[in-house]
N, C-alpha and C positions, 0 to 999 in steps of 0.2 A: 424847120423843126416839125413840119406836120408830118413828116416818117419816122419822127421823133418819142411818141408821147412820154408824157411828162410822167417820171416817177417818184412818186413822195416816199421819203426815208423817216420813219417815226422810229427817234431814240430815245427810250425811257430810261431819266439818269433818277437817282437818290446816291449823295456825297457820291459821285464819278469821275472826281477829281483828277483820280489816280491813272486812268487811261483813255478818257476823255479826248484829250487832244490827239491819241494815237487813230485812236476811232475816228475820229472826224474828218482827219486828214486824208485816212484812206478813202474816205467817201465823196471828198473833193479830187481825189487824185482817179476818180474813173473815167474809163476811155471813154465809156456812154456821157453825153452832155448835158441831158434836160433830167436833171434831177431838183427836187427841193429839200432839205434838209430840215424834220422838224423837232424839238427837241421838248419831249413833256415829262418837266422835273417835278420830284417828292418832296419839294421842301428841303432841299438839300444846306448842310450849313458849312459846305468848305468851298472851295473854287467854282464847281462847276456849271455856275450859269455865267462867269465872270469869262471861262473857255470858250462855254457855247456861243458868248455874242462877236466869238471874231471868226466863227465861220457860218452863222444863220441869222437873221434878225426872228424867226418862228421860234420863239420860246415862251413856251404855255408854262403854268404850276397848276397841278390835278393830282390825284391821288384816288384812293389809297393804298394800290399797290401797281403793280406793272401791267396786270390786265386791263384795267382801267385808266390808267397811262397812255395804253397804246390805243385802244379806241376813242378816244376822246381826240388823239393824235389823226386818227383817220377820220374824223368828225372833222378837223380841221383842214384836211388834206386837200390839193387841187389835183391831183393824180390821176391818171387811169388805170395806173396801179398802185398799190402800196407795200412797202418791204418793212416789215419790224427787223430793226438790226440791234442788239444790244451796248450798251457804253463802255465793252470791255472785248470788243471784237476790232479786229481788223479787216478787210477785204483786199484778196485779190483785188485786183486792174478791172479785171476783166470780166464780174461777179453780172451787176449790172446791165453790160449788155448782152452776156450770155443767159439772163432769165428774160429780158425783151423779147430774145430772138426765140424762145420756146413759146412763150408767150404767143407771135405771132406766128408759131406751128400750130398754134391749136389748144396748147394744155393752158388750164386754168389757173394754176399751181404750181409756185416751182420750191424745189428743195435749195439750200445751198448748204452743204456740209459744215458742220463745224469740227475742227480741226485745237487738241489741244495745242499749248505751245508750248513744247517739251523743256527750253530751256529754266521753266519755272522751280518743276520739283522733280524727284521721283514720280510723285503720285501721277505728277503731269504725263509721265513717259509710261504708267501703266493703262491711265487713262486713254491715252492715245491707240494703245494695242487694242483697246477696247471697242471704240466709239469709231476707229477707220474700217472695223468689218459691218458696221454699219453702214453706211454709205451705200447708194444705191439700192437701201432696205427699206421700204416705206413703213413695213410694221414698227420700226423704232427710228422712224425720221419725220418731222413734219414741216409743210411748207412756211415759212417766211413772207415770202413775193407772193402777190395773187391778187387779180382785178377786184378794183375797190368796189363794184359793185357785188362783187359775188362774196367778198367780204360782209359787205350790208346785212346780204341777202341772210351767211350762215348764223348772222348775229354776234360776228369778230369772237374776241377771244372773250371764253366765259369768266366773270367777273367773281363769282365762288368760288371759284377753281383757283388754290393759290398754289398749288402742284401738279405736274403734268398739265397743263392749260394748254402747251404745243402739241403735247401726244390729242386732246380735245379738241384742239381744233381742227388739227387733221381729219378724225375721227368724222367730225362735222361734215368738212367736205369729201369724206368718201359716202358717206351717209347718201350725199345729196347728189354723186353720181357727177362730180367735178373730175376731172382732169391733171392730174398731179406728172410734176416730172423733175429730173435733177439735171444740175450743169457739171462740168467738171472742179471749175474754180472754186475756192473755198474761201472759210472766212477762218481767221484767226483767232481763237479765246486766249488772250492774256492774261484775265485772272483765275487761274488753276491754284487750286488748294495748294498750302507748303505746308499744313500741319494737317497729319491724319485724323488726329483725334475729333479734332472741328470739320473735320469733313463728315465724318461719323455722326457727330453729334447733329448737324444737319442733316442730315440723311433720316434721324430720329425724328425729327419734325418735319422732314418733308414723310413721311409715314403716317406719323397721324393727321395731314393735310391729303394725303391720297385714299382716304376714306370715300371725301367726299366725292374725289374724281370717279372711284370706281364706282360708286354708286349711279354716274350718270353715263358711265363706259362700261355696262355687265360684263356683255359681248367682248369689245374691245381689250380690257386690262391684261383678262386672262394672259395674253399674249404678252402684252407689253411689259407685264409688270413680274410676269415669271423668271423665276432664278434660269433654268431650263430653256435657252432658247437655240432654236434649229440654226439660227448665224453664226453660232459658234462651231458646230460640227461642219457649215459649210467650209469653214475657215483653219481648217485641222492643221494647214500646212503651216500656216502664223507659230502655231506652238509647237512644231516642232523644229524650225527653223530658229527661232528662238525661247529657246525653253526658261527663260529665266526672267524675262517677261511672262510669258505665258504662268509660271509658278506665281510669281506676284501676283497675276490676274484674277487667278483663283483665290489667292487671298484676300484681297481687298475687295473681290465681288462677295465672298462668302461674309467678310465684317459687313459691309455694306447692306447685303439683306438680315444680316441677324437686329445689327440698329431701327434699319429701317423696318422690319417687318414685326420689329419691338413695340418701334412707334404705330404703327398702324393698329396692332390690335388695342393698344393702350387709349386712341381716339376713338376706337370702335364700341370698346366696351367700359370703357372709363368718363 
């Protein structure tokens, strides 16, 4: 194992009942070998520490939300790296040892995409037109995987930050002049919205939650958080190949900033 080293997976569940054991599985089922699996739940009151103990004996309860979940995960960590993976994700085979192996090219950082899982909804199938022109985008992608020291070092994921915390932390380690880089392999999100309205509606509070992010990302937001982004014109050929996607796209991005940018100024000035 010592060409091996050991990678710690911190899964932060609250009630993850529902794809818990899809997640887990996939995270046993990787071709890479020396992984640990840690799982730090919210006080969850359905199944899921009942799942977790028949593929981990590393199960913590911490709170109070997912940022602090996961650091406290890497607090417990024996790793020489650590990967936050969520309880609603699946992984490629081959996720794992294709961010080791970047790892020992040099980069600090690795991305692994997330990929909606079309068979869910619509929304699943517009999201996905969406979030794959992403990909090999660093302005709107952030790393996951990344040595637990240099983890330490940026101060993990910030714990006031209960919106955009991923886009922050990246932020962090560009800040600090880290090393980022993506694999091909992806991971799978199985819980994709099936009602727009409640997607809306969050998007409404994740707005008045990204107050405070932008207040510690000036620089940063601009970009990230703008309706207007240069990914999309890279990507012209998506909408005209498929225009009926692409019409969705525009639709439910344009509901999506009028909610969200509802909620944001409503935390700002309310």
């Amino acid at each position: 194992m010592s060409q091996k080293p050991l990678v710690s997976i911190v899964v932060p569940t609250k009630n993850s009942a529902k794809y818990l054991a899809d997640c887990l599985r996939s995270l046993r089922a990787q071709v890479y070998p020396n992984i640990e699996i840690i799982i730090v739940d919210n006080n969850s009151s359905d199944m899921t520490k009942t799942i977790a103990k028949e593929y981990t004996s590393k199960i913590f309860n911490f709170g109070p939300e997912r940022s602090a979940q996961v650091n406290y995960g890497v607090s417990r960590a024996r790793g020489e790296y650590v990967y936050k993976v969520d309880s609603d994700f699946v992984l490629d085979k081959e996720v794992v040892e294709q961010c080791v192996k970047k790892a020992k090219e040099g980069y600090d950082a690795v991305v692994v995409h997330n990929s909606p899982d079309v068979r869910i909804s619509w929304i699943a199938k517009i999201r996905k037109f969406e979030v794959d022109m992403y990909k090999y985008d660093l302005t709107y992608s952030s790393a996951r995987f990344v040595k637990k020291d240099i983890y330490e070092k940026i101060g993990g994921f910030n714990e006031k930050i209960t919106a955009g915390e991923d886009y922050d932390f990246q932020n962090k380690l560009n800040r600090e002049g880290y090393k980022t880089s993506f694999v091909h392999a992806e991971a799978l999100h199985l819980g994709e919205p099936t009602s727009l309205w409640k997607h809306l509606k969050k998007y409404y509070w994740y707005g008045k939650d990204f107050v405070g992010y932008r207040r510690e990302n000036q620089i940063e937001s601009k970009k990230q958080l703008g309706f207007f982004r240069t990914v999309y014109f890279r990507h012209w050929k998506n909408f005209v190949y498929h225009p009926f996607l692409g019409a969705g796209f525009i639709f439910y991005t344009s509901a999506k900033f009028v909610f969200g940018g509802t909620g944001y100024l409503v935390g700002k000035y309310l």
